[in-house]
PyMOL Python script that loads the backbone (N, CA, C, O; Angstrom):
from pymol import cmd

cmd.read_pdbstr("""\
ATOM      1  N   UNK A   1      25.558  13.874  59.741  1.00  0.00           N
ATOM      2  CA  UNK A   1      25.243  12.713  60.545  1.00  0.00           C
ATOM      3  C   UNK A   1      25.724  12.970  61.975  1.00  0.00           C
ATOM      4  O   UNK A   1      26.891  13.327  62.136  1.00  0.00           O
ATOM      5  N   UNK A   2      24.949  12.822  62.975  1.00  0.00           N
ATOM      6  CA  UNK A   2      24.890  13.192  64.340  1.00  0.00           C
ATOM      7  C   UNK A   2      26.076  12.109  64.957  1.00  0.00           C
ATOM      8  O   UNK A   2      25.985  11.017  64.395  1.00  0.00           O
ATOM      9  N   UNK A   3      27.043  12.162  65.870  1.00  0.00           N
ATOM     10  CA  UNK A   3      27.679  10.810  66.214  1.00  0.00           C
ATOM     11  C   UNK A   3      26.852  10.579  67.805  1.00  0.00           C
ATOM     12  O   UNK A   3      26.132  11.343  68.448  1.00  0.00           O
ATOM     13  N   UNK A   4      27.259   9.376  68.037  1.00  0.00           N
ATOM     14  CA  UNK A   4      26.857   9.334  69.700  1.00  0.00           C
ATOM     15  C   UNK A   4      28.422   9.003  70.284  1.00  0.00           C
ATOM     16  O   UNK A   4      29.204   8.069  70.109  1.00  0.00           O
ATOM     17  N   UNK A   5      28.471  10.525  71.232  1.00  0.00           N
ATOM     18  CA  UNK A   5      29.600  10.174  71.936  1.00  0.00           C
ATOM     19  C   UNK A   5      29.681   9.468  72.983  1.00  0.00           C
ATOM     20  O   UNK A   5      30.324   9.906  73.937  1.00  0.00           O
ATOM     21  N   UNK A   6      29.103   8.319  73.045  1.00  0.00           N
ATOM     22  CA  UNK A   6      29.350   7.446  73.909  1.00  0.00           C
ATOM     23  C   UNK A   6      30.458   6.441  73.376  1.00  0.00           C
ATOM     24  O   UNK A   6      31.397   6.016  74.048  1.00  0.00           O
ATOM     25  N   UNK A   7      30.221   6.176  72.222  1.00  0.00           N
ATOM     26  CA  UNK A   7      30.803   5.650  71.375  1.00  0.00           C
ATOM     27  C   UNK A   7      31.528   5.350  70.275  1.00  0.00           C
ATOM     28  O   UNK A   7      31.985   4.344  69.733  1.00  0.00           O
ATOM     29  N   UNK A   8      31.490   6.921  70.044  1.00  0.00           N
ATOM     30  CA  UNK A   8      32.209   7.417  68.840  1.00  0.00           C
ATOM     31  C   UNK A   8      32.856   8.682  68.896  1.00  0.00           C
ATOM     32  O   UNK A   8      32.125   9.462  69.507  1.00  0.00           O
ATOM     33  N   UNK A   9      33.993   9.266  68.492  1.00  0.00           N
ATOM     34  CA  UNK A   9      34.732   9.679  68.391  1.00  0.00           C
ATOM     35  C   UNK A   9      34.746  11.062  66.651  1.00  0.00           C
ATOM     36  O   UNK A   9      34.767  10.511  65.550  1.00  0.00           O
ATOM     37  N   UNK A  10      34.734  12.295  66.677  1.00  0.00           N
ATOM     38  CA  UNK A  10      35.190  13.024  65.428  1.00  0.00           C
ATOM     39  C   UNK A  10      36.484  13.117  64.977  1.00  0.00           C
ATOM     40  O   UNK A  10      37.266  13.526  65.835  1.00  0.00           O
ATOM     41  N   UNK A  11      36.770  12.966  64.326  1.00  0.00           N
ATOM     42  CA  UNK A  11      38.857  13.221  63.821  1.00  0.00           C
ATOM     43  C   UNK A  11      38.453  13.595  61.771  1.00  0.00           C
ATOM     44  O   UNK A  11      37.658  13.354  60.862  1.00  0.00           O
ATOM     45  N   UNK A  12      39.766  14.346  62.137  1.00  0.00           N
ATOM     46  CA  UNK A  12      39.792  14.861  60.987  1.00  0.00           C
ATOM     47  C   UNK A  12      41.106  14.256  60.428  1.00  0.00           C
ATOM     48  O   UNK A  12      41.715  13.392  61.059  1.00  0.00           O
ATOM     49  N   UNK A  13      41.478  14.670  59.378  1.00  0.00           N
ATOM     50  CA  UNK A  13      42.637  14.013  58.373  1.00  0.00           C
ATOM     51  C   UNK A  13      42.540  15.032  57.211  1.00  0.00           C
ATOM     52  O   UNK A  13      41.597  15.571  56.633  1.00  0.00           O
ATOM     53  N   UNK A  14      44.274  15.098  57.062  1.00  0.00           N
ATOM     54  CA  UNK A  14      44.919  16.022  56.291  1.00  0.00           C
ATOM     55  C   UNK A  14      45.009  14.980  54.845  1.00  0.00           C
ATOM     56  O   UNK A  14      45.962  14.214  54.702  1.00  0.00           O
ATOM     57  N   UNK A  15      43.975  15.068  53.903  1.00  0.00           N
ATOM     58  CA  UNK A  15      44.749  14.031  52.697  1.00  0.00           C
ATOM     59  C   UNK A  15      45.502  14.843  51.538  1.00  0.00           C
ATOM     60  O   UNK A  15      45.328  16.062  51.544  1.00  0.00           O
ATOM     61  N   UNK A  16      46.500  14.173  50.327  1.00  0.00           N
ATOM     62  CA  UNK A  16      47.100  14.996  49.214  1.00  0.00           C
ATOM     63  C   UNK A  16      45.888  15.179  48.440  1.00  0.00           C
ATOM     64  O   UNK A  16      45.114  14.250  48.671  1.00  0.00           O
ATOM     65  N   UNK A  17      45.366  16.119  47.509  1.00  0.00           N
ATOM     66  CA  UNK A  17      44.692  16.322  47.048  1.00  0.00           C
ATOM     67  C   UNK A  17      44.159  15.201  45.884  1.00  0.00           C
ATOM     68  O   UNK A  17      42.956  15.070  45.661  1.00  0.00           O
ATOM     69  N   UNK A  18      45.370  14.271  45.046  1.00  0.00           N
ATOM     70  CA  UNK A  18      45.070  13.309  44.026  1.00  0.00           C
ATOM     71  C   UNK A  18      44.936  12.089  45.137  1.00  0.00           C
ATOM     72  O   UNK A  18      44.016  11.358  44.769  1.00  0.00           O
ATOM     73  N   UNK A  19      45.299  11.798  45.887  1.00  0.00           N
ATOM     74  CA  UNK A  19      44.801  10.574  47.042  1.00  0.00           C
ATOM     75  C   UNK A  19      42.906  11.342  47.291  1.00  0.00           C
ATOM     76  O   UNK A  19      42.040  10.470  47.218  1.00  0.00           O
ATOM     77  N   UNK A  20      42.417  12.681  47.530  1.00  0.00           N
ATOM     78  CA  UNK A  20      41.369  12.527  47.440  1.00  0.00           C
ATOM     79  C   UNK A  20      40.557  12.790  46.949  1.00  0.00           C
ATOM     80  O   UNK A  20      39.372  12.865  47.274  1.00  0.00           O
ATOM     81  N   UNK A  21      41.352  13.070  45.616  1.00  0.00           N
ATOM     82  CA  UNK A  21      40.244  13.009  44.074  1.00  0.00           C
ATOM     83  C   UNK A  21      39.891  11.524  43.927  1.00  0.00           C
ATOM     84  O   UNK A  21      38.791  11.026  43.690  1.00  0.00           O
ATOM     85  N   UNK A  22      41.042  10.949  44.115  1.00  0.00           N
ATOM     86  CA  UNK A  22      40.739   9.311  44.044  1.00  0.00           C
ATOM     87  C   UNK A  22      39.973   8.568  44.844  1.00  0.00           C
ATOM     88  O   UNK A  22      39.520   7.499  44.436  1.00  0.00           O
ATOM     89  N   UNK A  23      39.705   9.063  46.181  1.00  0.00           N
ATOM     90  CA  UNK A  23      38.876   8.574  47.040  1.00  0.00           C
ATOM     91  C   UNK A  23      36.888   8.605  46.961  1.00  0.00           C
ATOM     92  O   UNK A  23      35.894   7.946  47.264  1.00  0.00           O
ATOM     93  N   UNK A  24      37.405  10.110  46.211  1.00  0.00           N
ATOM     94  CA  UNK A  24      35.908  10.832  46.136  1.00  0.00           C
ATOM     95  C   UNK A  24      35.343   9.585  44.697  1.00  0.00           C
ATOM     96  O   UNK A  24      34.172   9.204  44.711  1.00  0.00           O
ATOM     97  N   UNK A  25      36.115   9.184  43.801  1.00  0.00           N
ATOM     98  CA  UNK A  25      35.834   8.498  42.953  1.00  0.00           C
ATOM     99  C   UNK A  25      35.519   6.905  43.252  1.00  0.00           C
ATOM    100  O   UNK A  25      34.801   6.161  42.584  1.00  0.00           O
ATOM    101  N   UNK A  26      36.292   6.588  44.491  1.00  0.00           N
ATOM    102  CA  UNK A  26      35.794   5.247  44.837  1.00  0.00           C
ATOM    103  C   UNK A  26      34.403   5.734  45.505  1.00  0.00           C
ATOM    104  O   UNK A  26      33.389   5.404  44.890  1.00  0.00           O
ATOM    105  N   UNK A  27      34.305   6.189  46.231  1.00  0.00           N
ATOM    106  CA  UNK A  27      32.714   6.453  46.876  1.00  0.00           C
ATOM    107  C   UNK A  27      31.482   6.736  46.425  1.00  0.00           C
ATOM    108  O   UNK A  27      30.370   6.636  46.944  1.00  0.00           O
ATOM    109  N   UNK A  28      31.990   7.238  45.003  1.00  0.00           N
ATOM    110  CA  UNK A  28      30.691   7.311  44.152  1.00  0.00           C
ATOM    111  C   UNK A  28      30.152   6.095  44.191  1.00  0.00           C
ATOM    112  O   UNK A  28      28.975   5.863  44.465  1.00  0.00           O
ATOM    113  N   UNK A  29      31.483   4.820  43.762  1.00  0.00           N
ATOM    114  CA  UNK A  29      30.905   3.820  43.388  1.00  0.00           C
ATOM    115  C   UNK A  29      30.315   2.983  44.321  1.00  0.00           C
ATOM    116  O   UNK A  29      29.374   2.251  44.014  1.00  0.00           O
ATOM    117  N   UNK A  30      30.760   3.027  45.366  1.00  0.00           N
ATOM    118  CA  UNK A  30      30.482   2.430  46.369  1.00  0.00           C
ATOM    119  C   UNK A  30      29.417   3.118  47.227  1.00  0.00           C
ATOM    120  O   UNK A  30      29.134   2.675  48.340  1.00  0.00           O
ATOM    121  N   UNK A  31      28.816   4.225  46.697  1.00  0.00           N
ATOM    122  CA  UNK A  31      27.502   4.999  46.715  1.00  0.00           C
ATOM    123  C   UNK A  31      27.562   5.075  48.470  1.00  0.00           C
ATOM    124  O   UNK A  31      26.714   4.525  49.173  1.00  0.00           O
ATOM    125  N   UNK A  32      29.178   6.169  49.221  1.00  0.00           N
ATOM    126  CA  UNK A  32      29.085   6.538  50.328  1.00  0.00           C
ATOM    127  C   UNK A  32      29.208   7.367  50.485  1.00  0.00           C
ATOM    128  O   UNK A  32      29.358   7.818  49.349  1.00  0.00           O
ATOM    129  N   UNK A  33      29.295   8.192  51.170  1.00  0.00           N
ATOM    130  CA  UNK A  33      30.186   9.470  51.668  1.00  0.00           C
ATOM    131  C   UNK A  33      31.634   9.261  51.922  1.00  0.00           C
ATOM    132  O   UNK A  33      32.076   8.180  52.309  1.00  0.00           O
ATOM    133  N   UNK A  34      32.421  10.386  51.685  1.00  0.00           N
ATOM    134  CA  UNK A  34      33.803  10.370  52.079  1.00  0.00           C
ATOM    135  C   UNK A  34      34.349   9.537  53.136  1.00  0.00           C
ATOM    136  O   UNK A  34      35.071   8.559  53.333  1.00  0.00           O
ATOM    137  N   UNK A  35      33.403  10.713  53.912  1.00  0.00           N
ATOM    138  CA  UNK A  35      33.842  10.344  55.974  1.00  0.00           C
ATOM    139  C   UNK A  35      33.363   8.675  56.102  1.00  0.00           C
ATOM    140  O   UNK A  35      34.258   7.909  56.460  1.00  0.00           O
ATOM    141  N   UNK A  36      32.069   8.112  55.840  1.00  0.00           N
ATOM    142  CA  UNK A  36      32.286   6.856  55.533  1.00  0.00           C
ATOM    143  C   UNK A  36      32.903   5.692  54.860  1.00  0.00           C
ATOM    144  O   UNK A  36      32.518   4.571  55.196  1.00  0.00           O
ATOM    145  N   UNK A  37      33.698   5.804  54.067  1.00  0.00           N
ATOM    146  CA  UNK A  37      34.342   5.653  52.986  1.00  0.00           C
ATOM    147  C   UNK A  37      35.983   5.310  54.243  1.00  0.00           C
ATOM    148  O   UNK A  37      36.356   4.170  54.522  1.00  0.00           O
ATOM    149  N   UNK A  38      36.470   6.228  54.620  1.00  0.00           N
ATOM    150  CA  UNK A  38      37.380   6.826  55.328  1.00  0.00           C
ATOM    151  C   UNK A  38      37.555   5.873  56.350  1.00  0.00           C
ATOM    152  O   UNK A  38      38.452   5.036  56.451  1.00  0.00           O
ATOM    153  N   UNK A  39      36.270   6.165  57.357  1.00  0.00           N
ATOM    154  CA  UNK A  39      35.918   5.505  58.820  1.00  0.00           C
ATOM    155  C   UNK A  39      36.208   3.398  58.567  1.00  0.00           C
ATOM    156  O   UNK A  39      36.627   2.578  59.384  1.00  0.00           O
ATOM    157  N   UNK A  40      35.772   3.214  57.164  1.00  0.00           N
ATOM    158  CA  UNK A  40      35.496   1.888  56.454  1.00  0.00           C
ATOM    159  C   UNK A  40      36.615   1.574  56.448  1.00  0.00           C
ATOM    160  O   UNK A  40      37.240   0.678  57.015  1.00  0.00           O
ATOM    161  N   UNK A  41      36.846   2.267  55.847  1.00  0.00           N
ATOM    162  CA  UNK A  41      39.115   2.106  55.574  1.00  0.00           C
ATOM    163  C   UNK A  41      39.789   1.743  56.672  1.00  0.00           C
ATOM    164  O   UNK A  41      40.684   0.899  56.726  1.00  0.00           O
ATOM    165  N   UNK A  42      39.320   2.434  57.611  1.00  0.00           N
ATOM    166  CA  UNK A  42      40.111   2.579  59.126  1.00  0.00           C
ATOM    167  C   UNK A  42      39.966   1.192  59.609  1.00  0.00           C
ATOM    168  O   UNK A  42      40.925   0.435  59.752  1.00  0.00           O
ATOM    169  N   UNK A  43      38.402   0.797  59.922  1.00  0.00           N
ATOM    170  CA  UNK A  43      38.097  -0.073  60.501  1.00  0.00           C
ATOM    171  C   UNK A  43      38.872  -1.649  60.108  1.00  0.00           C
ATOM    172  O   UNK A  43      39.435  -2.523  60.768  1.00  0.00           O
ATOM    173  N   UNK A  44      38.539  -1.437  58.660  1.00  0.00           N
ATOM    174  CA  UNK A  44      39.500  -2.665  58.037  1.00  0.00           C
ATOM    175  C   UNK A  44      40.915  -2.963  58.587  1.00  0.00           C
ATOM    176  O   UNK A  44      41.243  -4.012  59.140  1.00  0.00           O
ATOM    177  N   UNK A  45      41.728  -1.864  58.350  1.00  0.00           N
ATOM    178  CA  UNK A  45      42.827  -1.953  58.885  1.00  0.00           C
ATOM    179  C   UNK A  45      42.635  -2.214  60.204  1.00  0.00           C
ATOM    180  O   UNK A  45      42.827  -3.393  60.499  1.00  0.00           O
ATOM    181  N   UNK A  46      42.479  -1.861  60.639  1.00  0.00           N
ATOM    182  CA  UNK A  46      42.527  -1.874  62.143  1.00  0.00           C
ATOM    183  C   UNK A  46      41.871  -3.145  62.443  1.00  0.00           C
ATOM    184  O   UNK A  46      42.344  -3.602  63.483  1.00  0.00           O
ATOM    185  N   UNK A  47      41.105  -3.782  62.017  1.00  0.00           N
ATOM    186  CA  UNK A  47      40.704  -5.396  62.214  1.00  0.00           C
ATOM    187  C   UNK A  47      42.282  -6.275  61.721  1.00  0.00           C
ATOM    188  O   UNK A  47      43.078  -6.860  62.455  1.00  0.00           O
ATOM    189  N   UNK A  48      42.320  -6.073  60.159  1.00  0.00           N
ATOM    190  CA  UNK A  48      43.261  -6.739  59.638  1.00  0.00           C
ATOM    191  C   UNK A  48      44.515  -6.632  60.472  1.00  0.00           C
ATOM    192  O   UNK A  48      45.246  -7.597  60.249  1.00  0.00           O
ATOM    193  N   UNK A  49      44.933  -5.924  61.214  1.00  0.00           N
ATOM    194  CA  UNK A  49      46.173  -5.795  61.962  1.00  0.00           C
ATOM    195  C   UNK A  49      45.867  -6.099  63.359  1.00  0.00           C
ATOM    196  O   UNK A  49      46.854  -5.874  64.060  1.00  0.00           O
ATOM    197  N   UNK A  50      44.992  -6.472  63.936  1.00  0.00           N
ATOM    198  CA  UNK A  50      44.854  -7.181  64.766  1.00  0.00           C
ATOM    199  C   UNK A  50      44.848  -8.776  64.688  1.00  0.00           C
ATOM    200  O   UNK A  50      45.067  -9.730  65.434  1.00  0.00           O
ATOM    201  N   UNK A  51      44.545  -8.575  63.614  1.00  0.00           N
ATOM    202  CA  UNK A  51      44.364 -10.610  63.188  1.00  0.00           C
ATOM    203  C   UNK A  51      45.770 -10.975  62.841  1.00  0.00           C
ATOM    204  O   UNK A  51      46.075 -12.126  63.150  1.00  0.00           O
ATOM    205  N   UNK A  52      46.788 -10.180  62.210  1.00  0.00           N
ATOM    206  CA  UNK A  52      48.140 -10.391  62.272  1.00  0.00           C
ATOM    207  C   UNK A  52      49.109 -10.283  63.266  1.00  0.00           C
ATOM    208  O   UNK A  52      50.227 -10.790  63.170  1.00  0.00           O
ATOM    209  N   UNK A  53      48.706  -9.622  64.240  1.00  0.00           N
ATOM    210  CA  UNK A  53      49.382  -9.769  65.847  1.00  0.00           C
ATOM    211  C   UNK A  53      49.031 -11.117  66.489  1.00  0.00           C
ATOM    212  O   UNK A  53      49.873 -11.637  67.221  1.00  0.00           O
ATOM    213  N   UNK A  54      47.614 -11.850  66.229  1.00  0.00           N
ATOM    214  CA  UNK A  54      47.827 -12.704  67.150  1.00  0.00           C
ATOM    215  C   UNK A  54      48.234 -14.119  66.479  1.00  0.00           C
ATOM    216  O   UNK A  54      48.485 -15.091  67.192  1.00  0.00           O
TER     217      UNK A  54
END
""", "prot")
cmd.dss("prot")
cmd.show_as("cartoon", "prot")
cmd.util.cbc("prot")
cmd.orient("prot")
């Protein structure tokens, strides 16, 4: 998947291997890719911890 760097950003991440056996198993279900899966994760947090600062 192509990004547009206007707006987006590549990063990588070091995970433990059973954190991403386990991950690869949620994404089946949730019928994504990893890196989406990942990016999803991020975003959440990163909303949810903004809504607790203010």
């Amino acid at each position: 998947m192509a990004i547009d760097k206007e707006t987006q950003v590549s990063a990588s991440v070091v995970l433990d291997k059973n954190i991403y056996e386990q991950l690869k198993e949620i994404c089946k279900k949730e019928k994504r890719s990893v890196s989406s899966q990942v990016a999803l994760l991020v975003e959440d947090y990163v909303k949810n911890k903004s809504k607790s600062k203010k």
